[in-house]
C-alpha positions as CSV (number, residue, x, y, z in Angstrom):
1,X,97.6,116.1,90.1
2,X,96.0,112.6,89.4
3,X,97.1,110.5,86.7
4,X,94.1,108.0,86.9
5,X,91.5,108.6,90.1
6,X,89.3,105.7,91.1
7,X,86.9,108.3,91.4
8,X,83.7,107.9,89.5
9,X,83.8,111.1,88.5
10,X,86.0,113.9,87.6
11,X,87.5,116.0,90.4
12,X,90.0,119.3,90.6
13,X,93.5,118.6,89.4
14,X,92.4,115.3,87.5
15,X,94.1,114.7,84.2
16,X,91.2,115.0,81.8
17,X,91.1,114.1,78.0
18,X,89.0,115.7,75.7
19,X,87.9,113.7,72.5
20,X,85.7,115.5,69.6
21,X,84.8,115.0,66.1
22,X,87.4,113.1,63.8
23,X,88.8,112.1,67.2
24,X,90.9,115.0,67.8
25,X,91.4,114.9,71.4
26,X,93.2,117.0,74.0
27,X,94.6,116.3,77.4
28,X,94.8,118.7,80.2
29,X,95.1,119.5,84.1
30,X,91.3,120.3,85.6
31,X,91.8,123.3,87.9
32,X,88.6,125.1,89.4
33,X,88.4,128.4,87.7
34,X,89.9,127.4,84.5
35,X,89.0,127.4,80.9
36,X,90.5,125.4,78.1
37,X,89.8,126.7,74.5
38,X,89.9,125.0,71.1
39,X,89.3,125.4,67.9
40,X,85.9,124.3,68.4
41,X,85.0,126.6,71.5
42,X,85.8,127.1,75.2
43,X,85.0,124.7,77.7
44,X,85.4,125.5,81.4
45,X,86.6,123.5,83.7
46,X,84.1,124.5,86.2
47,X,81.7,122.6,83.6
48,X,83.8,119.7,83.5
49,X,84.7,118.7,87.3
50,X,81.9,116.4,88.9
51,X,80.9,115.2,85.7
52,X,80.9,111.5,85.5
53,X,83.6,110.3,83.1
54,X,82.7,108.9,80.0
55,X,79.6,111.6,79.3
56,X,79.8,114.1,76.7
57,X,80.2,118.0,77.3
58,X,79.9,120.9,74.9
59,X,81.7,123.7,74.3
60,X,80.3,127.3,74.2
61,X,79.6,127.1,70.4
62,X,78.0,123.6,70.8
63,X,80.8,121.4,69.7
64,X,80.3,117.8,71.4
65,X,83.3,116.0,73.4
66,X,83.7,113.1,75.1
67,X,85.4,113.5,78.9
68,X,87.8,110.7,79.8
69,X,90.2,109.6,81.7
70,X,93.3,109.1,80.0
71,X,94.9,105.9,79.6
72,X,99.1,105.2,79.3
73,X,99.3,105.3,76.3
74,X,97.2,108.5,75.5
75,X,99.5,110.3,77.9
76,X,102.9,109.1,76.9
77,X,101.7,109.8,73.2
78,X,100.8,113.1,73.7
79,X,103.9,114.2,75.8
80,X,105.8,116.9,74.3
81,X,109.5,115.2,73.4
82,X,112.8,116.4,71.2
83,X,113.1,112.9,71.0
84,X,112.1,110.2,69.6
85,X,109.7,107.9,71.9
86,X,109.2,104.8,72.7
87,X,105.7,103.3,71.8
88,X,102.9,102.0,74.0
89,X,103.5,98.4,72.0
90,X,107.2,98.1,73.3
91,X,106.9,100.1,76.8
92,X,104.1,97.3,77.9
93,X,106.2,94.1,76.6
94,X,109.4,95.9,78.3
95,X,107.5,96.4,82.2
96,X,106.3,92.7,81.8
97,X,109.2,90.7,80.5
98,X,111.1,93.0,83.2
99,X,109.1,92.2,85.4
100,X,109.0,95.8,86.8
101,X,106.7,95.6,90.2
102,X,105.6,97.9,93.1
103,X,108.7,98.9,95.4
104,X,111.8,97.8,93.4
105,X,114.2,100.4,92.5
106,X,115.0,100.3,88.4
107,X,117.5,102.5,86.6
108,X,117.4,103.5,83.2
109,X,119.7,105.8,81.5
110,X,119.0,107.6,78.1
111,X,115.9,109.9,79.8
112,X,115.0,111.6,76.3
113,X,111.5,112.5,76.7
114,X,110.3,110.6,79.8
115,X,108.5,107.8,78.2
116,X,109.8,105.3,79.7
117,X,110.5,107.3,83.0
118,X,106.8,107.5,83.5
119,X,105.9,104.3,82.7
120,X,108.7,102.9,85.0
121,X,107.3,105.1,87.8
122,X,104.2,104.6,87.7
123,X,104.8,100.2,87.9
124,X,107.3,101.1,90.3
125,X,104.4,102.6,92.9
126,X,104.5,105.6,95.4
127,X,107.3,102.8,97.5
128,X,109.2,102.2,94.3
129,X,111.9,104.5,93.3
130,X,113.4,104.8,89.1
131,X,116.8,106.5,88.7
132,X,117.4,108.0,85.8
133,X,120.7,109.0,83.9
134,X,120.8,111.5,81.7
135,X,123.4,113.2,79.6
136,X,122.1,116.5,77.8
137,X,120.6,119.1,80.8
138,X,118.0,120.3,77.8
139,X,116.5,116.8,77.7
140,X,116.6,116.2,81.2
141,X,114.7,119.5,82.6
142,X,111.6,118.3,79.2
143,X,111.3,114.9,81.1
144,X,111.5,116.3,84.6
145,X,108.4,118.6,83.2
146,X,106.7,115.6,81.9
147,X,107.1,113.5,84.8
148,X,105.2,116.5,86.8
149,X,102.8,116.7,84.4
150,X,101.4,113.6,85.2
151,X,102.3,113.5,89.0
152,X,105.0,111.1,89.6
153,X,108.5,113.4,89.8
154,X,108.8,112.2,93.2
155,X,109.1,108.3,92.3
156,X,111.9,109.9,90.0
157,X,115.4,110.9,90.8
158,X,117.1,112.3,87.5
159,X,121.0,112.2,87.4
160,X,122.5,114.7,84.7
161,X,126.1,112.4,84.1
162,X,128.0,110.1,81.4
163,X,127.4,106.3,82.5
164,X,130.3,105.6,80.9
165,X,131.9,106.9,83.9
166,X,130.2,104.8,86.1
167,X,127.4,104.8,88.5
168,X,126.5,105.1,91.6
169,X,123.8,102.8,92.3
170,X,124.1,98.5,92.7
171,X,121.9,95.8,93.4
172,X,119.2,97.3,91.0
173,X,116.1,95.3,90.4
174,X,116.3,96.0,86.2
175,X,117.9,98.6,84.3
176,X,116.5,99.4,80.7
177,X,119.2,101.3,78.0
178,X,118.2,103.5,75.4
179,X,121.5,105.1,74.4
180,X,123.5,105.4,70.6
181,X,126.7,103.0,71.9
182,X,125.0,100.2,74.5
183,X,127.8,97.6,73.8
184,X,130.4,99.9,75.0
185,X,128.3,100.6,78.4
186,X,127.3,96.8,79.1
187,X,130.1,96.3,82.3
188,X,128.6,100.1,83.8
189,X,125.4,98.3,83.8
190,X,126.2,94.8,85.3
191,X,128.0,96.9,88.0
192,X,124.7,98.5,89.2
193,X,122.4,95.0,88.1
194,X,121.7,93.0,91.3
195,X,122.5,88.5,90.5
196,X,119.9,87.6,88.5
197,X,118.5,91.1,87.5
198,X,117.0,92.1,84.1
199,X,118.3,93.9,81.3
200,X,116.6,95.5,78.5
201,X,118.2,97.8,75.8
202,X,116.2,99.3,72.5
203,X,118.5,99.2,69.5
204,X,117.9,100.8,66.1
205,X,119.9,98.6,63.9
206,X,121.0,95.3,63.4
207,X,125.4,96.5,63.5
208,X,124.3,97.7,66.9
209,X,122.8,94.7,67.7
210,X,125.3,92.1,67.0
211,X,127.9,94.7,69.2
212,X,125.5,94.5,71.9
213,X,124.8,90.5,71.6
214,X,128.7,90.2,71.9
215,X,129.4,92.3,75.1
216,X,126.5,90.7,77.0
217,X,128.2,87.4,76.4
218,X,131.6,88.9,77.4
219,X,130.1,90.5,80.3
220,X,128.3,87.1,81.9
221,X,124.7,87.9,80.4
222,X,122.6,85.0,79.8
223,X,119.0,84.1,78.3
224,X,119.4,86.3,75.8
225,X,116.4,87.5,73.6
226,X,116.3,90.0,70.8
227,X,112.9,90.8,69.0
228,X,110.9,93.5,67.7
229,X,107.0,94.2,68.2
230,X,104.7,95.3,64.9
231,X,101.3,96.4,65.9
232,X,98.6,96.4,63.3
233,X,95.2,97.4,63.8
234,X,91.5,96.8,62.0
235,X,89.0,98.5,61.3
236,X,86.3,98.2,63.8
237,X,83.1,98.5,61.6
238,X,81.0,94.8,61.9
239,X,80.7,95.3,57.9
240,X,83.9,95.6,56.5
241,X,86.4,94.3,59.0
242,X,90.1,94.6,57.6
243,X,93.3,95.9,58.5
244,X,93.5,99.8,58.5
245,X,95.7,101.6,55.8
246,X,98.8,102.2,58.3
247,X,100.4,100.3,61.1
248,X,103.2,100.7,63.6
249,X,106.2,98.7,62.5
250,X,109.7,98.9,63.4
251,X,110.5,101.6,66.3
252,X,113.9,99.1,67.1
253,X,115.1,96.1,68.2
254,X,114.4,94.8,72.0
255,X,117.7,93.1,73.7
256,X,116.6,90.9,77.0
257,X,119.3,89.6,79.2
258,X,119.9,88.7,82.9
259,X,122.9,89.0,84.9
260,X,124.2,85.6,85.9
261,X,127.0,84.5,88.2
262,X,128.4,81.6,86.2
263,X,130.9,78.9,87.8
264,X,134.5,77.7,87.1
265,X,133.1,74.2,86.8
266,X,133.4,72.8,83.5
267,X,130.3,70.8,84.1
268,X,128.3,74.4,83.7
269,X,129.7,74.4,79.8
270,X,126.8,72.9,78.2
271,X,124.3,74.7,80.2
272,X,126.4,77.9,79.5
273,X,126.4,77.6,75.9
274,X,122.5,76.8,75.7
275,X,121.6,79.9,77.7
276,X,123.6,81.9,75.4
277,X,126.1,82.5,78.2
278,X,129.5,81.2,76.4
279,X,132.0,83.3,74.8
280,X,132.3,83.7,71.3
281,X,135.1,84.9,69.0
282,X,133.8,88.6,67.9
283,X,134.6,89.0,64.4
């Protein structure tokens, strides 16, 4: 299976998206021999592979779609979840301000869906390598489904465990946290967090956030950042440009840290306190 071929055109066992009218669209495994019906007809794959993507096909009652190649964010919105997921808006700013790269070795606990697993692998590359924690076997075995899906299990190595009783894993690259108590779990993840490596967490609400702020300061965190991403979109017709009725607001709260080594030496203080790296009294 191919997430996204360099190919020109499409080719057996190519992820394929469908997109008809009202842009209801569809997203499926091409396999030679196949047939994928809709509403709107039955379209076989047969029809479909070799086809240049981009062109429209028809289905046997006549219904037009357009074949693509689906991007990210088609895929990870599309996954099937009994979770909540994390949106294309905060998955992007989390790889870059992570700086996730081919071949490093990330961790994540809090699997839920696979979201983030799949985005992680894939920026990760085929010499990369994601560990990821998970608590609840039912959630696990849905992301280890959607991680096949799209081709990259094998970047993946699931672990089915508690973080609060530790890990097994140190001098990790970055480790994202999308669990209900991350203050409590903020030592378990410095443990496995190379000098210098990154942290992110996604946080619902600001009591959890403040928690969080204080045990990354207790814990020898430092350039801390806490933000959340809104995404609004327009509507793309030349004559009446304006923003469209709905937008994606709050999905949580981003927490941004590195792990720091800090000295003894009282000269440090200042620079310590401006990098949000001193201690302070938790009320």
């Amino acid at each position: 299976m191919t997430l996204s071929s360099s190919s020109p055109v499409a080719q057996d066992g190519d992820l394929a998206q469908l997109v008809g009218l009202r842009h209801k669209h569809f997203i499926l495994t091409l396999k030679t021999g196949a047939e994928f019906q809709t509403h709107r007809g039955v379209l076989k794959h047969d029809d479909l592979i070799g086809k240049s993507w981009g062109t429209q096909v028809f289905s046997h009652l006549g219904s037009p779609f357009f074949l693509l190649q689906p991007s990210m964010a088609d895929l990870l919105i599309d996954l099937p979840r009994n979770t909540q997921i994390l949106y294309p808006k905060d998955i992007g700013y989390i790889l870059i301000t992570m700086g996730i790269a081919p071949g490093q070795t990330v961790m994540e606990a809090g699997t839920g869906s696979g979201s983030m697993t799949i985005a992680l692998a894939s920026a990760v590359g085929p010499q990369g390598k994601v560990i990821s924690y998970e608590q609840k076997p039912d959630t696990q075995n849905l992301a280890r489904k959607n991680l096949a899906r799209v081709g990259l299990a094998e970047r993946v190595e699931f672990k089915l465990r508690d973080i609060s009783e530790g890990m097994d894993e140190t001098n990790v690259s970055a480790f994202f946290l999308d669990v209900p108590n991350p203050y409590d779990l903020v030592p378990q993840v410095r443990a496995t967090l190379r000098p210098g490596g990154f942290f992110c967490a996604l946080i619902p609400t600001f009591n959890q956030v403040e928690k969080t702020l204080y045990a990354l300061r207790r814990n020898n965190f430092a350039f801390i950042e806490t933000c959340e991403l809104l995404l609004r979109f327009y509507k793309s017709e030349p004559s009446r440009i304006r923003p469209t009725d709905r937008m994606v607001a709050h999905t949580g709260f981003l927490i941004f840290a590195r792990r720091i080594e800090p000295s003894e030496d009282e000269r440090t203080r200042e620079l310590l306190d401006e990098i949000g790296a001193g201690q302070l009294e938790e009320r």
